[in-house]
N, C-alpha and C positions, 0 to 999 in steps of 0.2 A: 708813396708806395707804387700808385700808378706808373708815373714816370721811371722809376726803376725797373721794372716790368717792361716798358715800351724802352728801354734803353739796354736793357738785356737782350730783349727780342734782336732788337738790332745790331749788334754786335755779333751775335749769333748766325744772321743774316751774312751779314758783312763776311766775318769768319767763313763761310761755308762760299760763298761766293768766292774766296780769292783761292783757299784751295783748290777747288772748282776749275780756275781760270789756269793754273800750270799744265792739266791734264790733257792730253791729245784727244780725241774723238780715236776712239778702235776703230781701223777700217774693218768694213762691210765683207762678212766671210766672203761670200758671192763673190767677188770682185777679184780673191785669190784661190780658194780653195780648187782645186784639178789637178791638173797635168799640165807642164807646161816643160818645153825641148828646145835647147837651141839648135842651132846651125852646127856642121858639122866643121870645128876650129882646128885651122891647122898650126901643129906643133916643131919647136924645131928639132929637139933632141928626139922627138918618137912621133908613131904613128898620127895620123890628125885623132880630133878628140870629139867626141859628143856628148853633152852633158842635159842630163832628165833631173827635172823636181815635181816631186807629188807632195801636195798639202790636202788634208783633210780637214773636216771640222770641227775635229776636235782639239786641233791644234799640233797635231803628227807633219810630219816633212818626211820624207826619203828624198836621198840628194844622189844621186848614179851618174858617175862618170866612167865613159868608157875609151879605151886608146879603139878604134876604128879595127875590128878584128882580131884584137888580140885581149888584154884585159880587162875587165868591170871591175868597177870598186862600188860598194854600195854604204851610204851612210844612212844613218835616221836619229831623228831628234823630233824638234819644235819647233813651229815657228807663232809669233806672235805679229800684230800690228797695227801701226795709229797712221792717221793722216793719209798720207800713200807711201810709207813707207814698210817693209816687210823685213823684219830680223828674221833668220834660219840658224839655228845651232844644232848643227851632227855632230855623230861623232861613229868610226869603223865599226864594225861589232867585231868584239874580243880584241881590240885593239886598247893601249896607255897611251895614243896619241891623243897630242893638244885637240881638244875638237874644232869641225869649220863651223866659221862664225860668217855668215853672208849679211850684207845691209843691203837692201833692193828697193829699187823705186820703181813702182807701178806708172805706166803709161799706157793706156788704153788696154791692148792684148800683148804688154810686153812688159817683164820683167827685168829692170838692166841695174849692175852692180853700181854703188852708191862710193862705197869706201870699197877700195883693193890694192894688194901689189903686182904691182907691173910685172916683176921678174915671174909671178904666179899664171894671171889671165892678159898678158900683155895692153896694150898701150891704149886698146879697144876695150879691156876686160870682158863681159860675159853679159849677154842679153841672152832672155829665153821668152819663148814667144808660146802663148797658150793653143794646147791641142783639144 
C-alpha cells in the first residue's frame, strides 16, 4: 500500500513537472507596459507614417498609426506575453475588419516586428522604441 502511495506521489510529480516544462515564463509587465513610438517611416504611395503603441497592465494595447499630417487610425485590443516576446491584437472601432495581429521582440528599449509582410511594413518592418 505504501509503495502505491509513493508511486502515485510520483507520477503526479512527474505529471505536473512535464506540463510545467511546455509553458513560457509571462514576461514581466514592467518590461512592456507604456508608450512606446517609432520613428517617423517613410511611405511610398502616401505621406511618411508614424506609428504609437500603449499597453497597459491589464493587458489593453491601442495601436495609432498616423500618415504625417493627414490621417490617424486608431486600434485597441490586447496584448499578452512570454519570454521576450509580445503578441498585440487590435482591431478599428466600428470596423468588420480582419484585426492587426503584431508578434514583437523586446530588445532592451525597443520593440521590433517578429513575423510581417513586407509589402505591409517594408523589408525593415517596424521597430518602436519606448517613450
Amino acid at each position: 500500500m505504501h509503495s502505491r502511495l509513493l508511486l502515485s506521489a510520483i507520477l503526479a510529480a512527474s505529471a505536473t513537472a512535464c506540463s510545467q516544462q511546455d509553458k513560457k515564463p509571462r514576461l514581466a509587465e514592467r518590461a512592456v507596459v507604456g508608450l512606446w513610438r517609432s520613428d517617423t517611416v517613410p511611405a511610398a504611395a502616401t505621406a511618411a507614417r508614424a506609428y504609437a503603441l500603449r499597453m497597459t497592465s491589464s493587458g489593453m494595447a491601442e495601436f495609432t498609426s498616423e500618415n504625417v499630417g493627414r490621417q490617424v487610425t486608431i486600434e485597441r485590443g490586447t496584448w499578452d506575453g512570454a519570454d521576450s516576446l509580445v503578441r498585440v491584437v487590435v482591431r478599428g472601432e466600428g470596423t468588420a475588419a480582419r484585426p492587426t495581429s503584431l508578434l514583437l521582440a523586446i530588445r532592451g528599449n525597443e520593440l521590433g516586428l517578429v513575423e510581417f509582410d513586407t509589402a505591409t511594413w517594408g523589408a525593415q518592418g517596424l521597430t518602436l522604441h519606448r517613450r
